[in-house]
N, C-alpha and C positions, 0 to 999 in steps of 0.2 A: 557713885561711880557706875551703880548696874544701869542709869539712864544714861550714860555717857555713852555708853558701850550700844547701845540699840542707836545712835543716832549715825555711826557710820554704815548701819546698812541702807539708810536712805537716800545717800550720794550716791553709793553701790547700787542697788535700785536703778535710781533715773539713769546712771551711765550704761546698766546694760539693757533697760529699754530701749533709749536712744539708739545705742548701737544695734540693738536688733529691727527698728525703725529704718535706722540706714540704711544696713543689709536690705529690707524690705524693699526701699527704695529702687535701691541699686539693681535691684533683680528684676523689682518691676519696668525700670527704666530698659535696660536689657532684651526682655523680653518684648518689649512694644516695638524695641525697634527688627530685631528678627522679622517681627509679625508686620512689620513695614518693606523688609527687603522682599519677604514671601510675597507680598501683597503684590509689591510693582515686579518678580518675579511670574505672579501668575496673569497680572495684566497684558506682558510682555508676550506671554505664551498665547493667550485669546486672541491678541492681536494679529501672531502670524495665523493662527488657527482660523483665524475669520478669512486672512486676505487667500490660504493656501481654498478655503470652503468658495470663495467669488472665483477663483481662478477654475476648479472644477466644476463648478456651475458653467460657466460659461461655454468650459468646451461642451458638457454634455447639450445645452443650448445650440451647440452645431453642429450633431450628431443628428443625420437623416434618418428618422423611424423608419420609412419602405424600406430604404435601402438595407437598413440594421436586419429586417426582419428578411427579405430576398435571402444573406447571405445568411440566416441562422437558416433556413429552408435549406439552402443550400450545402452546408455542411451537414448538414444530416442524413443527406442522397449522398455525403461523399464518404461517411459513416457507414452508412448502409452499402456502399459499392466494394468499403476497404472489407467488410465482414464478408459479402459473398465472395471477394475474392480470398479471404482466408480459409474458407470454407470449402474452394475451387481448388484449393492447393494441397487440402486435408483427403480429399477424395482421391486427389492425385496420387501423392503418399500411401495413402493405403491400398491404392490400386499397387503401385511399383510394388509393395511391400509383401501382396499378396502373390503377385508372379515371380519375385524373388522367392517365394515360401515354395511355390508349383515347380519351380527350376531345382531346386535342392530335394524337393520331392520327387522328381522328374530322374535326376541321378542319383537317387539312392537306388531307385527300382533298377535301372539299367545297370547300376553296378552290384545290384543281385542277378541278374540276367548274365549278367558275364562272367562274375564268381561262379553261378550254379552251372555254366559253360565250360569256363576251365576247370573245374571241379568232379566232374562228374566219374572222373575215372580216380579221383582223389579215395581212398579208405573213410568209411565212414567213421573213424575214430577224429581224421583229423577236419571232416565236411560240421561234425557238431560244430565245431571252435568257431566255424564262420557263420553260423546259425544265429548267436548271439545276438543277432545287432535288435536295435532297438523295435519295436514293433508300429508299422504304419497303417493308416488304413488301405486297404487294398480294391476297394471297390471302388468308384464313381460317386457313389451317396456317400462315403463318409471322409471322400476327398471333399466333398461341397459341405458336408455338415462342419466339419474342423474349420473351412474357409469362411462359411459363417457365424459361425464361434467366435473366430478372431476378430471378423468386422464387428459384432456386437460388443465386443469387451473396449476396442477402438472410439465406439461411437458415446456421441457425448447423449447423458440421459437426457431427456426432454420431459418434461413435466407440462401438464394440460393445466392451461390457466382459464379464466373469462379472458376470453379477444374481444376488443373493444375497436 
């Protein structure tokens, strides 16, 4: 009986070789064909890829170099024109900006001049209280030094390079 009993695992055996052969099969079959769909999937793709690569060949084929090149020249003078004119309008600015500065400077002094005018018969208890104000230059040199102060803090740094 003990040899009876070993012979059913060699049906057992061959059926789940087989079946795992199958499986084998079937996977591989599967797989081949995926690698078939990709295949005429990537053909597909080369194909618009080439006609899309003839189509921009051609136009570049009708692109005039002089002319290509006149108008990169030209944009560059029109580069150069937009930056001085940015530049023309920076100065402008900080001109307005600076006689806006001299006008407000202009009326504080006179409305010290007019204070110290109506004032002058005022009690010097209450002339302190209008002493207060803020302190400006009062000379000519350090109206123009503060005036250049501000343009310098205004102005863009410039750094020395090799000019070529």
């Amino acid at each position: 009986m003990a040899i009876l009993a070993q012979y059913w695992m060699i049906p057992l055996g061959i059926a789940f070789v087989g079946a795992a052969l199958t499986l084998f099969t079937i996977w591989q079959m599967r797989h081949r064909q995926q690698n078939k769909l990709a295949l005429r999937v990537l053909a597909g793709q080369r194909r618009l890829l080439g006609e899309e690569i003839d189509e921009r060949m051609a136009d570049l084929s009708q692109v005039d170099e002089p002319d290509l090149r006149q108008r990169i020249q030209a944009s560059f003078g029109f580069v150069d024109g937009l930056h001085v004119g940015a530049l023309e309008r920076q100065a402008h600015l900080q001109n307005l900006e600076d006689l806006a500065h001299l006008q407000r400077h202009k009326i504080t002094i006179l409305s010290r001049h007019l204070d110290s005018a109506a004032h002058e018969s005022v009690p010097q208890a209450e002339q302190d209280a209008y002493d207060e104000e803020p302190d400006l230059p009062q000379t000519r040199g350090g109206i123009e030094d503060d005036l250049l102060d501000r343009i310098s803090q205004h102005a863009p740094n410039k750094t020395k390079g090799p000019r070529h």
